[in-house]
N, C-alpha and C positions, 0 to 999 in steps of 0.2 A: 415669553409666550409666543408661541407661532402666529400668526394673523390668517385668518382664514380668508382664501382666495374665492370666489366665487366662479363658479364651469362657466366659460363663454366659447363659441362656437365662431369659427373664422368664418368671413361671407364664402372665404375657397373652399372650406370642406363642406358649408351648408350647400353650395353649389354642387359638387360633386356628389351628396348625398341624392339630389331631389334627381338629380341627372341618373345618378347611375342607381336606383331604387324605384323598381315601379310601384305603383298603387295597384297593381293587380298581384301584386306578388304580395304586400301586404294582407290584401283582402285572402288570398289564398290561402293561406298561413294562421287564420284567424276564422274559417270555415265557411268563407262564402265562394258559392259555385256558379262557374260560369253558365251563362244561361246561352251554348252554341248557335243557337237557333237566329237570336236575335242579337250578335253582336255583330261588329264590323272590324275592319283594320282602325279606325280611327274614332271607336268607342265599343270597349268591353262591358259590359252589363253582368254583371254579378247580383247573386240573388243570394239573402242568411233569411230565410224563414217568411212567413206571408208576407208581401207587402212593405218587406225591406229590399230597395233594392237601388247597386250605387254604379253608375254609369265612370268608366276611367278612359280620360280619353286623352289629347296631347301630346302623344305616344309615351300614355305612361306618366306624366309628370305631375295629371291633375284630374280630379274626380269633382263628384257629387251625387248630392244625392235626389232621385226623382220626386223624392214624399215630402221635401222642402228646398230651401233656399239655401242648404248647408253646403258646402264645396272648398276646397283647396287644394295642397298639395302633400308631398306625404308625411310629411313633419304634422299636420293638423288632420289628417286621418288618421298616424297612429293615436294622437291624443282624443280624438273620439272612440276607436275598438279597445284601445287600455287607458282609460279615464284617470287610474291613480299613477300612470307613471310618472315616474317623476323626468323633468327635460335633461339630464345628463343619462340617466341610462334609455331614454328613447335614442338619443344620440348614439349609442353606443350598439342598441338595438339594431339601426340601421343604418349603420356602417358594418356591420358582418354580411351586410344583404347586398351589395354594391354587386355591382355583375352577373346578379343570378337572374337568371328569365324567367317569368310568370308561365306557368304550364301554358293557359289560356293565351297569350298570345301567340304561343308557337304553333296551335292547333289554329286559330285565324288566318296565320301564315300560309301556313299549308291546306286549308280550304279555299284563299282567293286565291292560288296559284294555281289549286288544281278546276277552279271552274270560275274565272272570269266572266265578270255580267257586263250588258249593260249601263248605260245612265237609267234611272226609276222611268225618268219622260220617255226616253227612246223604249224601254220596254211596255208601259202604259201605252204606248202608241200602235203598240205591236198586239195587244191584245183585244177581243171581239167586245162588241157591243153585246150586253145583258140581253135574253131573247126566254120569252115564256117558251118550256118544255124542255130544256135543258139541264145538264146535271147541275147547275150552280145554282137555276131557278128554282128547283125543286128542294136542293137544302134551305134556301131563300125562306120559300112560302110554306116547307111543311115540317121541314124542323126546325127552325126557326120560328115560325107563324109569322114571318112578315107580313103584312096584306099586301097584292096588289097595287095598288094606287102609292103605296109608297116608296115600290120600286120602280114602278114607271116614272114619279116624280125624277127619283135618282139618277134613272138614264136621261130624262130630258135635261138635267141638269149638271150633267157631266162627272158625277161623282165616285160612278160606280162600274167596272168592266168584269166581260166574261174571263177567268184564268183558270177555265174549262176544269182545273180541280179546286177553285177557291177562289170566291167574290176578292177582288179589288178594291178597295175603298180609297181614294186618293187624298194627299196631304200637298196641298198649294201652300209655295214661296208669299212672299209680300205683292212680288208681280203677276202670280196667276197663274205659275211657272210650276210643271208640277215635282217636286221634291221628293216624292217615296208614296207607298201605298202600304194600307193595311192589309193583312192575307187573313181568311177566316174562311174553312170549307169542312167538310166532314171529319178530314184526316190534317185541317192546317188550323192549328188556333193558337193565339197568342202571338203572333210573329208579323213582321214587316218584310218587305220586300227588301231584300239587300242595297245599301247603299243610303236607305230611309234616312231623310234627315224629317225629325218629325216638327210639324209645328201646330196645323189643325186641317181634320177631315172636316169639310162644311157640307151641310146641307140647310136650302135656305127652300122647302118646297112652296113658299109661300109669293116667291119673285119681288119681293119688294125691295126699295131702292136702298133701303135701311137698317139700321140691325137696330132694335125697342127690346129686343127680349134676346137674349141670349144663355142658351141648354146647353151645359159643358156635360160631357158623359166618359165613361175610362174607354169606352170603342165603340165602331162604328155601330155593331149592330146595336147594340144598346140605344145611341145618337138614336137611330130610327125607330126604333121600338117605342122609344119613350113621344119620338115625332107620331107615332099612330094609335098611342093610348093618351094624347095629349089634348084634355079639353080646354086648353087655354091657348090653342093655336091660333096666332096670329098670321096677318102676310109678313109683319118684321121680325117672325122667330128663325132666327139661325140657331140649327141644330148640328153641334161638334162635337168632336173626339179628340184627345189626346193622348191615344195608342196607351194607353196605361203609365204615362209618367208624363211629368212636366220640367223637360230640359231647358236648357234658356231660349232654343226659335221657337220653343213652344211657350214659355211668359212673353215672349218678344211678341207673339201671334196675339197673344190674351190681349195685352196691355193695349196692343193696336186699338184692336175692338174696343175693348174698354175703354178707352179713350174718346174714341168716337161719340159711344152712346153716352158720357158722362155730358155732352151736348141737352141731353134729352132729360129732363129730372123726373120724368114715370119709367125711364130704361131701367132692365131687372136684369140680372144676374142668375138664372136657376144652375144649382148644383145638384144636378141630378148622378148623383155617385153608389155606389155598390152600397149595400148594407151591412158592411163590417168593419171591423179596425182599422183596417186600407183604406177603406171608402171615407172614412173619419177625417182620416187626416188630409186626405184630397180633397173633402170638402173645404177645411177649415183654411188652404193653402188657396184655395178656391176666393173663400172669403176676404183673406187677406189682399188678396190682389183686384176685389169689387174696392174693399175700403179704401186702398190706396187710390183708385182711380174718380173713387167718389160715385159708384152705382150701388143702388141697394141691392142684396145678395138675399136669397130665398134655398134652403137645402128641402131638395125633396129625395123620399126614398121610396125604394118597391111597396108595393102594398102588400099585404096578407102574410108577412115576415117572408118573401123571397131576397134573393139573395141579391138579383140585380134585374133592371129593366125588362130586358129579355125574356126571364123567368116568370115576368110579371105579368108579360105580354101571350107568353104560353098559357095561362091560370085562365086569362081572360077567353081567349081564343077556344080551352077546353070547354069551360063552362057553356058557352054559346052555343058548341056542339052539340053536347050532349043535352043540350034546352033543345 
């Protein structure tokens, strides 16, 4: 009787697979679309449906995903998009794929060739201070309803610049250094400014030396939205964004903070997240990284079934008027 050999994979052709097989070619192949707007040469953002969405970066060798902690390479991303294959025909799978280029990277390629930017800092630098009666004011305060007072906080606090078609929201390094910004205007929503390494938009409009309370939110405007319908504002509420995902400078940002207040046994964690499936899981990803650090975690959401802070902030702002 024959003895049955069991499939084993050489470390030289598992090497040669992860080398020459992108994870953007995977994800392509399996129906998720690149999301142009907000990718980079050195991280592709693919999006399958609400609130799924897997960042491939490494050039290509390694992924993950925003809505948790899951990431690898491409041997363990196919075994997430086809759950039952089995590991000789994954192997098999992708080894026909070796040398093929991901659409999405080629269309990156030839978008930073044909329009070279800046660093985020050097173009932040380059951009005007926030000014009542301007076009980015007036999305500001009348479609948006932000109030006053917590824009002006913004600008004294360095968070926020004119980008004459779309508020700036900025995202600071560990040193204070600034990293990328959030873009949000009439005609720009959802997007970061190219090069964005995200970690956290801060606003602290309360000046204190401390962070006691800490409001994580999916963006900026919402961060302030929820800072001006907030009757639980402190001077040590630091009010953040996480551009809509939580990549590792952005757990690296949390865990910081976190860390700090885990100092303080009254420090709170609020998850102030979207009101949907997406928002769910951000919260819960939220919480997981209070309890690792030892802060109690509190999920708050929009009131009156809206969808997110902002929405919530509009309901309020209507009402007032028409009283």
């Amino acid at each position: 009787m024959a003895r049955f050999e069991p499939f084993r994979l050489s470390d030289d052709d598992r090497t040669d697979i992860v080398k020459g097989v992108s994870c953007a070619l995977l994800l392509e192949r399996h129906g998720y679309l690149l999301d142009k707007p907000e990718s980079t040469r050195n991280a592709l953002k693919y999006r399958a449906g609400k609130g799924e969405t897997i960042i491939v970066n490494h050039e290509g060798r390694g992924w993950w995903d925003t809505g948790s902690d899951e990431k690898g390479d491409v041997f363990s991303l196919i075994q997430r998009l086809t759950p039952g294959l089995k590991f000789r025909d994954a192997c098999r799978e992708l080894g026909q794929l070796v040398g093929i280029e991901p659409k999405g990277a080629e269309y990156v390629r030839e978008r930073q060739a044909k329009t070279p930017d800046g660093a985020p800092a050097e173009r932040w630098q380059g951009k005007k201070e926030l000014k009542s009666g301007t076009k980015v004011w007036a999305y500001l305060t009348e479609e948006r309803c932000l109030p006053e007072w917590v824009l002006r906080r913004a600008i004294m606090t360095g968070c926020i610049r004119d980008g004459y078609h779309a508020a700036w929201f900025c995202h600071r390094d560990a040193a204070g250094a600034i990293c990328g910004a959030e873009l949000r205007g009439p005609d720009t929503k959802g997007i970061c400014l190219s090069g964005t390494v995200k970690t956290l938009f801060r606003f602290q409009p309360g000046l204190g030396r401390t962070v006691r309370r800490l409001v994580v939110s999916e963006s900026a405007i919402d961060a302030l939205s929820y800072a001006a319908l907030d009757s639980e504002r402190t001077r040590e509420t630091l009010y953040c964004s996480t551009a809509g995902g939580m990549g590792p400078e952005t757990v690296e940002a949390l865990t910081a903070e976190l860390a700090e207040m885990a100092k303080d046994p009254a420090a709170v964690l609020v998850a102030a997240t979207d009101h949907d499936d997406a928002g769910n899981r951000y919260a819960a990803r939220l919480a997981e990284l209070g309890r690792e650090a030892g802060v109690r975690v509190i999920r708050r959401i929009p009131h009156g079934g809206c969808k997110d802070f902002n929405d919530a902030l509009k309901t309020v702002v209507a009402a007032a008027r028409a009283a």
